[in-house]
C-alpha positions as CSV (number, residue, x, y, z in Angstrom):
1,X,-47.1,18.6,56.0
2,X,-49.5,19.6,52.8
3,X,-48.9,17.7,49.3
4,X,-48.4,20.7,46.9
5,X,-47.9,20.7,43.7
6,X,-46.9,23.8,41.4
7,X,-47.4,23.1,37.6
8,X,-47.2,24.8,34.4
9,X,-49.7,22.8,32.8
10,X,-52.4,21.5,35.4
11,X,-53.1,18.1,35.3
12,X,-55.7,16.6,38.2
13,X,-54.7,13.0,37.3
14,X,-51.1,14.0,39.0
15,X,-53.1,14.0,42.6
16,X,-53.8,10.6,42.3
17,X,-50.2,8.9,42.1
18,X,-49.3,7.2,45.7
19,X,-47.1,10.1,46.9
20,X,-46.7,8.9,50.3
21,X,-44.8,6.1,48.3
22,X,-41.0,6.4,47.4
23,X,-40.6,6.4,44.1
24,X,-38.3,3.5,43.7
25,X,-41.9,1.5,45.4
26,X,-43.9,2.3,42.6
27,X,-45.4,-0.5,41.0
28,X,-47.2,-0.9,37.4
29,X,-50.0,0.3,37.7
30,X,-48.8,3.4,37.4
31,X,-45.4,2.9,36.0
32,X,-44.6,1.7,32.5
33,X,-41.6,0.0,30.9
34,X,-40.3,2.8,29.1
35,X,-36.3,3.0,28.8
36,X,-34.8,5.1,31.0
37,X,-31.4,6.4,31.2
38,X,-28.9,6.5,33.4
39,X,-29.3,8.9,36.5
40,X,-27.6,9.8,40.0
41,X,-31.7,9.4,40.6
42,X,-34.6,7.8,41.3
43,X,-36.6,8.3,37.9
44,X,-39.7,6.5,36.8
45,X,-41.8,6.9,33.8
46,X,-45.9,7.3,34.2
47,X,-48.7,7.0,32.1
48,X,-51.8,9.0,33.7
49,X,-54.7,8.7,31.0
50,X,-53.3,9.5,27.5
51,X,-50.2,11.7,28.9
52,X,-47.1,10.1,29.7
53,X,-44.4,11.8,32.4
54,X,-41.1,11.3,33.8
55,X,-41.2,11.8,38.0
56,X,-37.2,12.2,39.5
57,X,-37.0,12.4,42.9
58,X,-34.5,15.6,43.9
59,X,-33.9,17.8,46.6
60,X,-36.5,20.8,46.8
61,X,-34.3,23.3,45.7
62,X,-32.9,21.4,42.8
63,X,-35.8,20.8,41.9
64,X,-37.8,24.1,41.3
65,X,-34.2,25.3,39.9
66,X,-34.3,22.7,37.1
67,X,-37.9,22.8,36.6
68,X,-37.6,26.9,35.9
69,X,-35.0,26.5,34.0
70,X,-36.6,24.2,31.5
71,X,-39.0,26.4,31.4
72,X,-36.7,29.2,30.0
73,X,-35.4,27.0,27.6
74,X,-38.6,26.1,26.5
75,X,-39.8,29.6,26.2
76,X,-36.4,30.3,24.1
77,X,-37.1,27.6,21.6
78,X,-34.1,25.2,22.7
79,X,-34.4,21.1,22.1
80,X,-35.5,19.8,26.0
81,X,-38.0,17.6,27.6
82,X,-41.1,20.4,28.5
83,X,-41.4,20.4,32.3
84,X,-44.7,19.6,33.9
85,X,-44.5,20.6,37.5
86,X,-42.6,19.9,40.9
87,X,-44.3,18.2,43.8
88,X,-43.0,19.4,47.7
89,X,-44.1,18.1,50.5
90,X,-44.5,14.2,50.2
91,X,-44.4,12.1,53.9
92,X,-44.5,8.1,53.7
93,X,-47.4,6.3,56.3
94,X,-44.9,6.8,59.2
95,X,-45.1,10.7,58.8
96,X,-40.8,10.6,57.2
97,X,-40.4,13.8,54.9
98,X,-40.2,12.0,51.0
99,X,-37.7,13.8,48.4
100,X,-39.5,16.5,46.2
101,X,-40.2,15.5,42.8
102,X,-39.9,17.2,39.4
103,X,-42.0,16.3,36.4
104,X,-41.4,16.7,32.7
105,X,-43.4,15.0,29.7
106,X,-42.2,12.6,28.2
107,X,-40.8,13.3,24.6
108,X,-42.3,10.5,22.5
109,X,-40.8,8.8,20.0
110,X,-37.3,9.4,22.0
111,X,-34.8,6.6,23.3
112,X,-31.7,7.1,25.6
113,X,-28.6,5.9,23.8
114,X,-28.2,2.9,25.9
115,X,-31.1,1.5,24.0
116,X,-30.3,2.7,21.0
117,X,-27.5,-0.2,21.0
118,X,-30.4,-2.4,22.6
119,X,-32.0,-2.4,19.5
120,X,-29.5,-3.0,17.2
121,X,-28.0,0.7,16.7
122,X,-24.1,-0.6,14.8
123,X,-21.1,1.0,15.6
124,X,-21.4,3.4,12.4
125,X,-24.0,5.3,13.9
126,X,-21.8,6.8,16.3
127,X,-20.7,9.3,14.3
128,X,-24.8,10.8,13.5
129,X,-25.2,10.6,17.3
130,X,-22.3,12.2,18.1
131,X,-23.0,15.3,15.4
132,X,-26.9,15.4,17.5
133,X,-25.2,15.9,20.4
134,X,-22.8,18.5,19.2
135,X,-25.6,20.4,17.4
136,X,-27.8,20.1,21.0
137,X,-24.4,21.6,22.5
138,X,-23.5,24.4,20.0
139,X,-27.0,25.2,20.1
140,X,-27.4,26.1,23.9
141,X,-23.8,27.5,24.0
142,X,-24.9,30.1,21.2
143,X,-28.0,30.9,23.9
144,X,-25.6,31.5,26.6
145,X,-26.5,28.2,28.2
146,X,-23.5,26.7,30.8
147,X,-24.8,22.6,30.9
148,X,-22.0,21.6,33.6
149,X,-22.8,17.9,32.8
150,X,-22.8,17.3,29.1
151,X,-23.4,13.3,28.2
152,X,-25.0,11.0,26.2
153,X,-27.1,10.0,29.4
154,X,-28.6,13.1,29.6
155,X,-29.8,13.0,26.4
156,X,-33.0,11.5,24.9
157,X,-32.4,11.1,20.8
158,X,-35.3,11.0,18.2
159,X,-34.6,9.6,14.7
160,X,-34.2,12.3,12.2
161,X,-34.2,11.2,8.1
162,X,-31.9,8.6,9.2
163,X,-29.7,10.3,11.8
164,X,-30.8,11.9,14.9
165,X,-32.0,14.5,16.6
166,X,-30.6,15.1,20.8
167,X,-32.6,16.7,23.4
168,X,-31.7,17.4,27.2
169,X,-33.2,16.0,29.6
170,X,-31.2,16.8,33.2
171,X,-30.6,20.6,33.3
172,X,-29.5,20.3,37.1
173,X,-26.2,21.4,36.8
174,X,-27.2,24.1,33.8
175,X,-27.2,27.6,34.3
176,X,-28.3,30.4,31.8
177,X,-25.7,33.6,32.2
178,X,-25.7,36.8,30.6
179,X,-23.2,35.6,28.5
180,X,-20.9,32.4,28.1
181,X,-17.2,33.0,28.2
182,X,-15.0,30.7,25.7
183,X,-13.4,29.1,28.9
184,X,-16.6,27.8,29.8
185,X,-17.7,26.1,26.8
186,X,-14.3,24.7,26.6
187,X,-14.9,23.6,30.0
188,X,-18.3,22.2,28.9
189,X,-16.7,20.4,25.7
190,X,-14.0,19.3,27.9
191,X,-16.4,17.3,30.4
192,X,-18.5,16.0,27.3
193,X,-15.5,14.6,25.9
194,X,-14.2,13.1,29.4
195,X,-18.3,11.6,29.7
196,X,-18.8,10.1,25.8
197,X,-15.6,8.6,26.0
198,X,-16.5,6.4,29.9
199,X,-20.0,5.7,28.3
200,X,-18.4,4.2,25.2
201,X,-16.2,2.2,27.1
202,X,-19.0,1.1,29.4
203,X,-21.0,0.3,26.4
204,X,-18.1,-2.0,25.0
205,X,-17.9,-3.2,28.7
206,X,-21.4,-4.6,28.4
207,X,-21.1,-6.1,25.2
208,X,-23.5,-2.9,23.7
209,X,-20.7,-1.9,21.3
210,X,-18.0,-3.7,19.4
211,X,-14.6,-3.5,20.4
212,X,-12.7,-2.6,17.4
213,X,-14.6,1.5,18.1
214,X,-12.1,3.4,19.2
215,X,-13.3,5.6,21.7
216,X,-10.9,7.8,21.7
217,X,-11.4,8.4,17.6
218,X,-14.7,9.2,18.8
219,X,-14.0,12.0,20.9
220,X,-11.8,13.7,19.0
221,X,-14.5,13.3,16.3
222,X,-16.6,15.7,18.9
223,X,-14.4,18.0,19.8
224,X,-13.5,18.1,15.9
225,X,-17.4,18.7,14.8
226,X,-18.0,21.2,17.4
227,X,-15.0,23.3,16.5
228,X,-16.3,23.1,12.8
229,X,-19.9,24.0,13.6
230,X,-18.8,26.8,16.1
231,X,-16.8,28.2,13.5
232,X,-19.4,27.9,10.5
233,X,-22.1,29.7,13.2
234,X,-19.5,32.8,14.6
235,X,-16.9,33.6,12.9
236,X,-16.1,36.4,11.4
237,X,-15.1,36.8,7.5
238,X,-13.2,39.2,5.5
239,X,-13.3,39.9,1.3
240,X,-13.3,42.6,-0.6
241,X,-16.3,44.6,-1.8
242,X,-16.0,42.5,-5.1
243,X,-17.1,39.2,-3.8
244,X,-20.1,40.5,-2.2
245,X,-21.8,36.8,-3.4
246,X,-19.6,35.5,-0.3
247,X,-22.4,36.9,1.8
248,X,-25.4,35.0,0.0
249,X,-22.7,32.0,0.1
250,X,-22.5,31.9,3.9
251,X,-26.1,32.1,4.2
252,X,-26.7,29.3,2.0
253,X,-24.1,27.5,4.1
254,X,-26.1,27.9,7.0
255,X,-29.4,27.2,5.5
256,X,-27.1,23.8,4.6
257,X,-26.7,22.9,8.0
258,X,-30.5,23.8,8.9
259,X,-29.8,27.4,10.4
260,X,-31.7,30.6,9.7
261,X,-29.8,33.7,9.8
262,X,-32.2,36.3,11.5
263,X,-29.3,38.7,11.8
264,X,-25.8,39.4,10.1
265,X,-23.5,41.6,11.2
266,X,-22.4,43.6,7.9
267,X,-19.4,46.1,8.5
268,X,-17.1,48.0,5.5
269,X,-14.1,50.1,6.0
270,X,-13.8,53.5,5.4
271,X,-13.3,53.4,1.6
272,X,-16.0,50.5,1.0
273,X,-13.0,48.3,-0.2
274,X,-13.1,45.7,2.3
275,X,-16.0,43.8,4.1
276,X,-16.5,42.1,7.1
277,X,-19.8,39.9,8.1
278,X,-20.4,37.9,11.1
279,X,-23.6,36.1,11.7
280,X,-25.5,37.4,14.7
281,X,-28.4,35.6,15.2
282,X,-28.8,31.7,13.6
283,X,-31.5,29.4,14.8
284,X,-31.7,25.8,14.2
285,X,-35.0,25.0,12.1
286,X,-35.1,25.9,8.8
287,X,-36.1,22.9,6.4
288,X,-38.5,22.4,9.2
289,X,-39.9,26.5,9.1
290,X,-40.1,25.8,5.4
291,X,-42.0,22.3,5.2
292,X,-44.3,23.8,8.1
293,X,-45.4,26.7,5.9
294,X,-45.9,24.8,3.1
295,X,-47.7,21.7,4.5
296,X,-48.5,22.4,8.1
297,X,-45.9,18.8,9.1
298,X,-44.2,19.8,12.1
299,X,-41.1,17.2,11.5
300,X,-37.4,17.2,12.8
301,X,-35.3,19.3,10.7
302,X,-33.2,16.5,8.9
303,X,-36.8,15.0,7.9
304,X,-38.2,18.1,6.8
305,X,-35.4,18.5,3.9
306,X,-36.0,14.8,3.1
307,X,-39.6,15.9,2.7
308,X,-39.0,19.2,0.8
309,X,-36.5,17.4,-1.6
310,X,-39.0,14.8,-2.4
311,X,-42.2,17.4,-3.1
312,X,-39.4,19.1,-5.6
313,X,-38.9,15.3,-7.6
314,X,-43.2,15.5,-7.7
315,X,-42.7,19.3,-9.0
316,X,-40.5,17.9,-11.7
317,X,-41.9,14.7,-12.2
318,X,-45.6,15.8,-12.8
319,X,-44.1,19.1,-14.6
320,X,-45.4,21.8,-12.1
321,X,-42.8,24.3,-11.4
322,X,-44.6,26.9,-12.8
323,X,-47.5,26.4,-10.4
324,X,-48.0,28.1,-6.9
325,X,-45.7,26.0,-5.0
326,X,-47.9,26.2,-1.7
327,X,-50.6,24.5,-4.1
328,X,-48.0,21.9,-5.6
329,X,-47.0,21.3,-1.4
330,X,-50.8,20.4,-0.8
331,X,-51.1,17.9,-3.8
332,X,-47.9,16.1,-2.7
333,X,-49.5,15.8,0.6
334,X,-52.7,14.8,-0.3
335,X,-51.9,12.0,-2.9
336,X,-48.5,11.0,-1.5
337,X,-47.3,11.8,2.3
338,X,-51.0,11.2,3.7
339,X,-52.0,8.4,1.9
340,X,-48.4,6.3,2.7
341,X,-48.7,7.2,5.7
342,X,-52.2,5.6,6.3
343,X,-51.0,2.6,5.1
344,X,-49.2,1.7,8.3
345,X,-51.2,-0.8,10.4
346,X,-52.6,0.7,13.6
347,X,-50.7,-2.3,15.7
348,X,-47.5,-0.8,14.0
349,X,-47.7,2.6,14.1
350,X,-45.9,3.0,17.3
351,X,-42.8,1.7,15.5
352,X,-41.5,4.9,13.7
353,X,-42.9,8.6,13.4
354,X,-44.9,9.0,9.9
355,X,-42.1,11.5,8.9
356,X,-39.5,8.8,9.6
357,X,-41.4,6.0,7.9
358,X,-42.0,8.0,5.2
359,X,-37.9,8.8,4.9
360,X,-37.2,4.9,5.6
361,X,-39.3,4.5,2.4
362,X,-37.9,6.1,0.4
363,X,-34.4,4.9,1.3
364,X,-35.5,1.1,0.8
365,X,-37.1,2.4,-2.7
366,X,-33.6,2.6,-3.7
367,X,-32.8,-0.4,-3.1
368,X,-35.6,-2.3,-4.0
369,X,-35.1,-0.1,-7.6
370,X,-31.7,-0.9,-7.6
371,X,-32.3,-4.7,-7.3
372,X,-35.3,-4.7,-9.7
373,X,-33.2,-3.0,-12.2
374,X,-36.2,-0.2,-12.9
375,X,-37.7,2.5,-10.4
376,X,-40.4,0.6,-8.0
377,X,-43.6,3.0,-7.2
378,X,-43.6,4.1,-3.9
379,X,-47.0,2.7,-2.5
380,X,-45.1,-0.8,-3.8
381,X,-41.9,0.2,-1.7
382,X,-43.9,1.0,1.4
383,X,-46.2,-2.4,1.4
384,X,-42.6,-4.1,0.9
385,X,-40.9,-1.8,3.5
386,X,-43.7,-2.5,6.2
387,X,-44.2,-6.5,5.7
388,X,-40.5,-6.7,5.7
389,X,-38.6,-4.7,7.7
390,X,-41.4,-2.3,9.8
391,X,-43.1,-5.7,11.5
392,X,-39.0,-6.1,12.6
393,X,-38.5,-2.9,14.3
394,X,-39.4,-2.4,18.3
395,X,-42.1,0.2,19.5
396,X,-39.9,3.5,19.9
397,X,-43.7,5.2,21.4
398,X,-45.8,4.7,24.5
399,X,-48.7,2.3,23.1
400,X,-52.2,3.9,23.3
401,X,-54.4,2.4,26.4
402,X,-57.4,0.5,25.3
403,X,-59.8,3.1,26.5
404,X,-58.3,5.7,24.5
């Protein structure tokens, strides 16, 4: 049987892993010690050259369902690992038939939430992890995606301005339909509340979590924040043609909660005395749309507002809101985001992403200005911020091999 491989971004270093090898044989020289999260499979993480993958072993079918699937969701702008290819036809030494394998890159800067607690993630994060997975979940609901397995193990989380940001990674069970009936994604919220509320109690099981969380509070805190956010995103309103400003209100709303409104739904009755809007068309993204224009960062969307809020205190501060502010964007980049960022030893700079060291810096500025009793500068805060409390923090990114 031929080895054949069918990829959407063409990588010859792929060849060279030991194929004829199960997966669960691989050794480190081509497997590094990445967390992983739980999985019904074999799953290894590889570094070949400067890319970094995640291998599962799966059945053939599966596997070219999943990895065209991601691909959809990929094309459509949705939050999931970027698949690399799918690999058919693998036979061990003796000649046996080997599972097929599906690849996806691996999303750097991301941890599964087991780890999350590894490292020292407290109890009253919950809550920011469980909003990330509702917006991931609300988010491929409103795309008329069915996920058939929602959990926090089939998620990969990147910090975002001090909360997080969720991405899928196992779209096995997923299905995109025409469109998704309410009973399905009650169905859907029904089995993510059924899966958070085992994984919680695993996690207290393992000594991960305290046991004072309630996991049932927690649950209900899902169901609760998905309701909400559904809502906010679909449903309809009705005023009277006097409070037109309601419409700018529940854009601004939206633009709150980091949606664009592309398309609103804008209907009067017959005598123009009543009004009735619905959005139509909200994507995630856009503090993130915003900063990109004005800077060219491409950041999580809960960073990009810490960013954009602290490029308006430089407009104030320095007195420049009459200037372009594309031109004011640039200055605040090029004598306050780049150079903080450069400050960041090279043997630490797999700790945090610039955007979020740059948030984390501010946030101890306040209390390091708090304490002093004055405002500190912010090159001070970030020397402080790295010798104390950066040098702390584990590598959250795949460290760069020595011939890179």
């Amino acid at each position: 049987m031929a080895l054949r491989i069918v990829a959407s971004r063409p990588d010859p270093a792929i060849i060279t892993l030991p194929w004829s090898q199960p997966l669960e044989e691989w050794d480190d020289r081509y497997v590094v010690p990445l967390p992983r999260g739980l999985s019904r499979h074999v799953v290894r993480i590889v570094r070949l050259r400067e890319r970094t993958y995640a291998v599962k072993e799966t059945v053939e079918e599966i596997a070219f369902r999943e990895y065209r699937l991601l691909r959809d969701l990929q094309r459509m702008g949705l939050p999931a690992v970027v698949p690399q290819g799918v690999v058919t036809g693998r036979v061990d030494a003796d000649g046996e038939e080997l599972p097929a394998a599906l690849l996806t890159q691996h999303l750097q800067f991301s941890l599964p939430y087991r780890s999350l607690f590894a490292h020292g993630m407290s109890a009253e994060a919950l809550p920011s992890l469980v909003d990330a997975l509702v917006v991931l979940l609300v988010r491929l609901h409103l795309a008329d995606f069915y996920w058939g397995d929602v959990s926090l193990s089939n998620v990969l989380f990147r910090r975002n301005a001090g909360g997080f940001a969720a991405y899928l990674v196992d779209a096995e069970t997923g299905e995109l339909r025409p469109t998704l009936s309410r009973q399905m994604r009650e169905y859907d919220l029904t089995i993510a509340t059924e899966n958070v509320f085992a994984e919680l109690l695993d996690l207290q099981a393992s000594h991960s979590l305290d046991t004072e969380v309630q996991a049932h509070a927690i649950v209900v805190l899902l169901q609760e924040r998905y309701d909400a956010l559904w809502a906010e995103l679909t449903d309809v309103e009705e005023f009277s043609a006097e409070e037109m400003w309601r419409i700018e209100q529940r854009i601004e709303r939206l633009n709150d909660l980091g949606f664009d409104v592309d398309e609103l739904d804008i209907v009067t009755d017959f005598d123009g005395d009543e009004v009735r809007i619905q959005p139509k068309v909200v994507e995630l993204g856009h503090h993130r749309r915003e900063l990109q224009a004005l800077t060219g960062l491409n950041v999580e969307d809960g960073q990009a507002r810490r960013l954009l809020n602290d490029i308006a205190a430089f407009t104030a501060h320095h007195d420049l809101g009459r200037e372009d502010r594309s031109l004011v964007a640039n200055r605040w980049l090029t004598r306050i985001y780049e150079p903080l960022v450069e400050m960041i030893p090279p043997d630490l700079r797999g700790k945090l992403e610039p955007a979020e060291f740059f948030h984390e810096v501010l946030v101890h500025r306040w209390y390091l200005s708090e304490r002093a009793g004055h405002e500190v500068g912010i090159f001070d805060t970030a020397r402080d911020y790295i010798d104390t409390v950066l040098v702390t923090k584990p590598d959250e990114v795949v460290a760069a091999s020595d011939d890179e």
